[in-house]
VEXZAMI-257433 format. One record per residue (C-alpha): residue in one letter; x, y, z. Coordinates in steps of 0.2 Angstrom, whole numbers, plus 5000, padded with zeros to 4 digits. Each point is the difference from the previous one (the first is absolute). Example, Ala and Ser with C-alpha at 12.3 -4.5 7.8 and 13.67 -1.06 7.14 Angstrom:
REM residues 2
a506249785039/s500650174997/
REM end
This chain:
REM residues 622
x500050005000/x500750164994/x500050165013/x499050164996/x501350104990/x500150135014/x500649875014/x501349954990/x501250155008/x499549935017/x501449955011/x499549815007/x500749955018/x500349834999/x500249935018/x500749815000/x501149875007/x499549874991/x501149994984/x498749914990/x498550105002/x500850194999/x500849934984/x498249954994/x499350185003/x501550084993/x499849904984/x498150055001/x500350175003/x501150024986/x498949914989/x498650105003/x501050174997/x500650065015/x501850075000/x500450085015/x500349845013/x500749985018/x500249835009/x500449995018/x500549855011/x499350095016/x499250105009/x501550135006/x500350004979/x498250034999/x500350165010/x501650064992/x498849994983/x498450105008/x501550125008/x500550054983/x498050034991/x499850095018/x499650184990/x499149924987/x499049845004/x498950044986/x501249924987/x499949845010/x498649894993/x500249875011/x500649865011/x500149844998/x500349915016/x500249835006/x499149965016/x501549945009/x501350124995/x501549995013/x500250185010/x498350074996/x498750045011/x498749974986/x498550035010/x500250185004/x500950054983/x498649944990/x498750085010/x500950165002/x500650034982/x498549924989/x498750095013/x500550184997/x498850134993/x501350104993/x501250004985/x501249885011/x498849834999/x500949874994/x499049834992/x500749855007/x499749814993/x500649895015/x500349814994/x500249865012/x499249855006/x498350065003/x498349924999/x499549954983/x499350104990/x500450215000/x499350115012/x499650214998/x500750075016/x498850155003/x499850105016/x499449895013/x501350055011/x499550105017/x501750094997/x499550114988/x498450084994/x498649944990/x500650134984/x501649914998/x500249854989/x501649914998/x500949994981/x500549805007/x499549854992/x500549815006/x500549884988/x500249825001/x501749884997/x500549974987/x499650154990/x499049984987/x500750174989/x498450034993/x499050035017/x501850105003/x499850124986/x498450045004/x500150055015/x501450105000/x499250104985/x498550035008/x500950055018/x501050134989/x498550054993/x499150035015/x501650075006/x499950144986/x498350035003/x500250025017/x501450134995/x498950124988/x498950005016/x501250055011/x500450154989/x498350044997/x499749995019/x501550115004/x499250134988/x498450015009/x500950035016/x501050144992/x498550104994/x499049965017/x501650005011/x499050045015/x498749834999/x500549835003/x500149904982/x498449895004/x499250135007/x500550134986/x499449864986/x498249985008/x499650185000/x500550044985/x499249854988/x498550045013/x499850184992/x500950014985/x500049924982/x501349874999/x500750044982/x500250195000/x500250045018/x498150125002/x498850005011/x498649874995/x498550054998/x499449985017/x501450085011/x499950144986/x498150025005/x500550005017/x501450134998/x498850114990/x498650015010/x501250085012/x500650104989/x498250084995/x499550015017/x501450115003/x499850114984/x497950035005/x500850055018/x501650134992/x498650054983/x501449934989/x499649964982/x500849844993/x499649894985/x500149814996/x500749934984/x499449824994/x501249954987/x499949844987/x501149944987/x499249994985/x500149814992/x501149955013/x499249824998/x500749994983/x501950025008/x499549855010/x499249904985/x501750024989/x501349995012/x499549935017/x499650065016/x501749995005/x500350154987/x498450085007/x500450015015/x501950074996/x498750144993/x499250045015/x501750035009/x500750074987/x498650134999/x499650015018/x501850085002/x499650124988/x498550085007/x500749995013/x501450114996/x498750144993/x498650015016/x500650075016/x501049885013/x498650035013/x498449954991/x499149865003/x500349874984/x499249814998/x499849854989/x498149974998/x500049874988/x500849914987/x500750174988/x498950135013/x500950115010/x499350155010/x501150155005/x499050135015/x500750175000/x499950095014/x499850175001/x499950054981/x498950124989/x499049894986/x501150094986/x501449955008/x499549825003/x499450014980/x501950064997/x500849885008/x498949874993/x500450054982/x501849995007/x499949845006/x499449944982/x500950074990/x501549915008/x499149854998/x499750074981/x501850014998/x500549845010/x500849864990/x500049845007/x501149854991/x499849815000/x501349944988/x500250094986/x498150035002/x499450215003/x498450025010/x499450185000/x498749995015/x498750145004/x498950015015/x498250085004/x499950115017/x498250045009/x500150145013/x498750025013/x500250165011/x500050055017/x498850165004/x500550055017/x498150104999/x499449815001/x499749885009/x501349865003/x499649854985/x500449835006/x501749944992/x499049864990/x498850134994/x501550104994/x501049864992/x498549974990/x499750184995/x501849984993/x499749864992/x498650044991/x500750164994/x501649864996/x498649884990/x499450154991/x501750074994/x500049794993/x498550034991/x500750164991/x501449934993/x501049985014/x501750075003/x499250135010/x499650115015/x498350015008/x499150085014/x498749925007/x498150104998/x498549925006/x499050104988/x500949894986/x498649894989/x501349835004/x500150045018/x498150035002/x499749844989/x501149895011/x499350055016/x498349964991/x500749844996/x500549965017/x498250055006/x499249884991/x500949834998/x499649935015/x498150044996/x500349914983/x500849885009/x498550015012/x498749984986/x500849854992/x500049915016/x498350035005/x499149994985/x499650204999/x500150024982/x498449964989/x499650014979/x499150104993/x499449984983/x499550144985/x499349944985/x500749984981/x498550044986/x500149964982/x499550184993/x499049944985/x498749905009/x500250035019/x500449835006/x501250005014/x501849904996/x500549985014/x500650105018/x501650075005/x500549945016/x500550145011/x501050005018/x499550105015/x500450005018/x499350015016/x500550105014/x499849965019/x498450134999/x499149894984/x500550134990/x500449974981/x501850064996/x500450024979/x501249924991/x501150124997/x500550025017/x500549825006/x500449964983/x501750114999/x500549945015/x500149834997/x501050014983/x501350105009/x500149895016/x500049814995/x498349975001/x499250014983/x500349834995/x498949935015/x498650114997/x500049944979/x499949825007/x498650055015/x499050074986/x500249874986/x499549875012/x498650095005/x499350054986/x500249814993/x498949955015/x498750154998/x499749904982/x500049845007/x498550055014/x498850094986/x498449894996/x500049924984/x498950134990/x501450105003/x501349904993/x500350114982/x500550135012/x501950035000/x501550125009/x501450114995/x501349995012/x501250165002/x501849935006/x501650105004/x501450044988/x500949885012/x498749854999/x500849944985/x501949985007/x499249885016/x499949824994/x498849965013/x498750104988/x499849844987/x499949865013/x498550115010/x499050024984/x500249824996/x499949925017/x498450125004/x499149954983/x500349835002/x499149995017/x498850104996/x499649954981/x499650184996/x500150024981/x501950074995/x499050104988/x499050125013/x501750085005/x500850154992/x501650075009/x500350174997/x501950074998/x500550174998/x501050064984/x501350065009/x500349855013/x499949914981/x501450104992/x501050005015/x500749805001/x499149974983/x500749834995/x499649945019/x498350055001/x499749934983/x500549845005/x498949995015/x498750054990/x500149884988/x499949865013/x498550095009/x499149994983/x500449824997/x498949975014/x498550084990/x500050165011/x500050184990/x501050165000/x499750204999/x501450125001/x499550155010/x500250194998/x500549964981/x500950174994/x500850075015/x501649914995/x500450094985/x500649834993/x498449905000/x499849974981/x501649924999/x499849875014/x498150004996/x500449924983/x500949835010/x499350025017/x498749815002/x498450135009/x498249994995/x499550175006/x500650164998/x499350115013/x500450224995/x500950085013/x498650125008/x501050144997/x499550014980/x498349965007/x499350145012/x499950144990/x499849904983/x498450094998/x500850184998/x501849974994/x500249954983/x501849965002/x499349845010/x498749954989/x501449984986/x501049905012/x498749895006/x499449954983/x501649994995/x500549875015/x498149924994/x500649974981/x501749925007/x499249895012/x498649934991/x501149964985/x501149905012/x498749895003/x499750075019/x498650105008/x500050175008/x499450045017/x499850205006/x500250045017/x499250165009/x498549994992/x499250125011/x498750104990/x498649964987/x500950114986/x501849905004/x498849834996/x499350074983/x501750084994/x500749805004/x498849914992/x500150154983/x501949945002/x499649844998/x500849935020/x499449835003/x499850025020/x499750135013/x500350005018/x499750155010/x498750085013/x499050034986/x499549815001/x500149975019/x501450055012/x501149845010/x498749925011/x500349835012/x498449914993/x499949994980/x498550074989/x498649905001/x499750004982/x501049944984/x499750164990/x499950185001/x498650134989/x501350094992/x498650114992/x499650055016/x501850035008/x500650094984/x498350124996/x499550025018/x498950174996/x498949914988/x498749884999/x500349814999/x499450034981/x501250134994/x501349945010/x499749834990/x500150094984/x501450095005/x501149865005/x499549914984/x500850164988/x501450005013/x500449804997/
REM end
């Protein structure tokens, strides 16, 4: 067995009277690479050895010592020189007439403490050369190891020369980050609710800055975390170069730092800042022959000393939402924090209302509600939109468009698409049977169509329930469409191999729709509502209408209007030649369904005359 190239330089003690055997490890101990070689017949030569390495015991690797070496007090030199702590251990391998078998000699002894642990290892007779060589190589790696702590241990004492090194070690691991030397987050929370209390008390102003390397996970991705971390060090000195000695500086998280300045003006925090990045900016940091410029985005929230004193979390959120905010505008940046801002308010709202999403879900507070489809050149009703509302704690009915946002933003859309396929599958499956023409379109997420649990639902749920695939329509917007188009094509695709249909809502907002209309597998087209409110009066939307109208029908697909809110936005459709209407003009969303299958469009489109003109009308208007 070869020795690790680094112990080849060793110096070996070989202690032995016994001609064969200290022959044996010599041969050995050449064989495997190591050089530098004494051999002593005693324990006085043993001595005159030791003597000579007295200044430098590190260069000894170790000693190799037969159990019954003439002259030597073994006991006590083996347990004094391999139980040090310090840079003078020595690893001895004692051979002899021992039990069979090899034995770890560890710290069992009542003469020293539980910390040490003897480098000494037994070996039986005769040596078996390969047990030899790995133990000595091991010993002397526990040796060097045992060195590097040493050093690092004689560091810690320098720095807190007035602490005890175990002592010294707790406290600091206990409130500061073990790679860069800062506080941790929560001795730094500590430290600055101190600090706040005392700048209320003096009227001191002072700001906080929350800074975050931009990409910083890419660093890790391409070259390690080992490299990452040489990053944060690296960086960490810098800042620290620019910001003043006594101001309070932490580690949050992975690439998050915060930096409090104490008793500063905002302009002078928003300088020093800029100042702070612009070295950053102008920082390179090299791996190899590899360049990494690296940026960083900084969110201040100030001190007013008119106000009241914030709670340290409250002000290491401000910062870091003026920090996500300066991430969202390119990053690179400096931001103060304003709570008037439209992101700040929007993620406080978010934080208001996910535990009563969550809330809803689990106690079944959300209901359907259902508004019906008509075919606008006889009045028969297609079929209903399905339509999601909540409940509050009052029984109140909350929209949509409240709860809706929330949950695309927080995680939770995906369980609210399946919550209101499932149910709206089991609404079919409970209607009589003279209702069984009656069929649902589904409105799902743009994010519905990246979870794969989506297909397995719709075909578990049909399955159990033996609804008709063909009474299911599942609306998609144009925009969620376009955004991961050869994804949602796919699932689409399978979805319709089940016999289910399609609409792609609020055609026309995309500004791309004719060319992924011309490949997109959909049924439906349902007119964004914004070409639709004021078709009557703008001209500009009658030409786009019809001209979506033309496009559609010669694709093979039908059209659907939303916002059909008036009798003349009815006519002007039906003039244009829509297939379907949906809109307030044919019944607002309601939990229960209408009780009949058709609607008198004579009467909801000419409401001022008599059932006979209205007729007539309608006839001239078809």
């Amino acid at each position: 067995m070869k020795a690790w190239n680094s112990f080849e330089e060793k110096v070996i003690i070989v202690a032995d009277h016994s001609e064969r055997s200290s022959q044996q490890i010599i041969d050995t101990l050449k064989t495997s690479g190591f050089s530098d070689i004494h051999h002593v017949c005693n324990g006085e030569q043993l001595y005159g050895v030791l003597k000579i390495h007295y200044d430098q015991p590190e260069k000894i690797g170790a000693i190799i010592i037969n159990a019954e070496l003439p002259q030597c007090q073994l006991e006590d030199m083996w347990q004094s020189l391999s139980g040090a702590t310090d840079s003078s251990v020595i690893p001895f391998v004692i051979h002899g007439n021992t039990a069979a078998g090899s034995e770890l000699v560890c710290s069992n002894s009542q003469k020293l403490s539980k910390q040490n642990t003897y480098l000494a290892h037994k070996i039986a007779s005769p040596i078996n050369v390969q047990e030899l060589m790995l133990v000595l190589n091991f010993l002397i790696r526990l040796k060097q190891e045992r060195l590097i702590r040493y050093k690092q241990e004689e560091q810690l004492i320098t720095e807190l020369a007035s602490k005890t090194v175990n002592d010294a070690k707790l406290k600091f691991l206990v409130n500061h980050d073990e790679l860069t030397g800062l506080y941790n987050r929560s001795s730094f929370e500590r430290q600055l609710k101190i600090t706040l209390n005392l700048s209320n008390k003096l009227q001191k102003e002072g700001a906080l800055l929350f800074i975050d390397i931009d990409r910083f996970s890419l660093i890790n991705e391409l070259e390690g975390f080992e490299v990452g971390d040489q990053l944060l060090v690296e960086l960490t000195v810098l800042v620290r170069k620019l910001a003043p000695t006594t101001n309070l500086f932490s580690r949050l998280g992975s690439d998050e730092f915060c930096l409090f300045l104490d008793n500063i003006k905002p302009k002078q925090a928003q300088i020093l800042a800029e100042s702070i990045k612009t070295a950053v900016d102008n920082f390179r940091f090299f791996k190899g022959d590899v360049c990494y410029n690296i940026t960083i985005s900084i969110g201040i929230a100030t001190l007013d000393s008119n106000s009241a004193t914030p709670h340290p979390g409250e002000m290491i959120l401000h910062a870091r939402q003026a920090c996500n905010l300066a991430k969202r505008c390119g990053r690179d940046k400096v931001r103060f924090y304003d709570s008037e801002e439209l992101v700040i308010k929007e993620r406080r709202h978010d934080i208001t209302w996910v535990p009563l999403i969550r809330k809803a879900l689990r106690e079944n507070n959300l209901f359907l509600v259902f508004q019906p489809v008509v075919q606008l050149n006889n009045g028969n009703i297609s079929h209903y939109e399905v339509l999601l509302r909540m409940r509050d704690e009052d029984e109140k009915m909350i929209p949509p468009s409240i709860f809706i946002p929330v949950a695309e933003r927080m995680g939770l859309i995906h369980v609210i698409d399946l919550w209101v396929v499932e149910n709206a599958i089991n609404f079919l499956a409970t209607l009589p049977s003279h209702k069984a023409h009656i069929s649902l379109a589904i409105n799902l997420s743009c994010a519905a169509f990246q979870n794969t649990d989506l297909l397995q639902l719709i075909q578990d749920k049909l399955e159990l329930t033996w609804v008709d695939a063909s009474r299911l329509t599942f609306e998609i917007t144009e925009t969620s469409a376009v955004d991961n188009f050869e994804k949602t094509r796919e699932m689409i695709q399978k979805i319709r191999s089940l016999g289910c249909k399609f609409a792609l809502d609020d055609f026309g907002a995309g500004f791309c729709s004719f060319n992924y209309l011309r490949t997109f597998p959909v049924d439906y087209v349902k007119i964004d509502g914004q070409f639709i409110r004021n078709l009557v009066n703008d001209e500009t939307d009658q030409i786009l209408v019809r001209s979506m109208v033309d496009i559609v029908a010669k694709l093979g697909k039908k059209t659907i209007a939303e916002f059909v809110e008036s009798p003349g936005i009815a006519r002007k459709l039906i003039e244009i030649g829509v297939d379907f209407g949906q809109g307030y003009a044919f019944g607002k969303p309601e939990r229960e369904l209408l009780l009949g299958a058709n609607l008198s469009l004579a009467s909801l489109l000419y409401p001022q005359k008599n059932n006979c003109m209205a007729v007539n009308a309608l006839s001239e208007c078809l």
